[in-house]
C-alpha positions, -999 to +999 in steps of 0.1 A: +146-934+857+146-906+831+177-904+805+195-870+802+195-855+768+216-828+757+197-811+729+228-800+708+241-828+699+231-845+669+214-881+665+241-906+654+271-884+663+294-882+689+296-851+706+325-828+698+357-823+713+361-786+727+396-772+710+413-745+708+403-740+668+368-747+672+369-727+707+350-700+692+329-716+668+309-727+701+275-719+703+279-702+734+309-683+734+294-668+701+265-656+720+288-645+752+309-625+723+276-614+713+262-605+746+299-580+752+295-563+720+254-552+719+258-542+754+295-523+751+313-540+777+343-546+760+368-525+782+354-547+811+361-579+790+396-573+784+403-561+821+387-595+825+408-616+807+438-596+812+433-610+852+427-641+845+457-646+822+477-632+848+466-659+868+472-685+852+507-675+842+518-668+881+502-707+887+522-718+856+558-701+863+550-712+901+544-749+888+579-750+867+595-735+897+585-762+917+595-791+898+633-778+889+640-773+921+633-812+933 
């Protein structure tokens, strides 16, 4: 049996805990914030998120909804 490895972590160290400080301070969504900027896709980014937050904030005001009325 082979052992997984995930290369970014560091010998001796446990890996770290995703926050919301250190959210962007990740590796990868520095190179996604990277990736929107060099190729101008910014307006498309925002439309993006703008969906998603709307989303999630029907799903939340739905969830309080649900548990005043019981």
């Amino acid at each position: 049996m082979s052992k997984t490895v995930n290369l970014d972590e560091k010998p001796g160290q446990a890996p770290e805990v995703m926050t919301i400080k250190n959210f962007r301070s990740n590796g990868d969504i520095e190179n996604f914030y990277r990736y929107i900027h060099d190729n101008g896709l910014r307006r498309e980014a925002f439309m993006l998120m703008e969906y998603a937050i709307s989303k999630v904030a029907k799903a939340r005001k739905g969830k309080r909804k649900a548990t005043t009325l019981q």
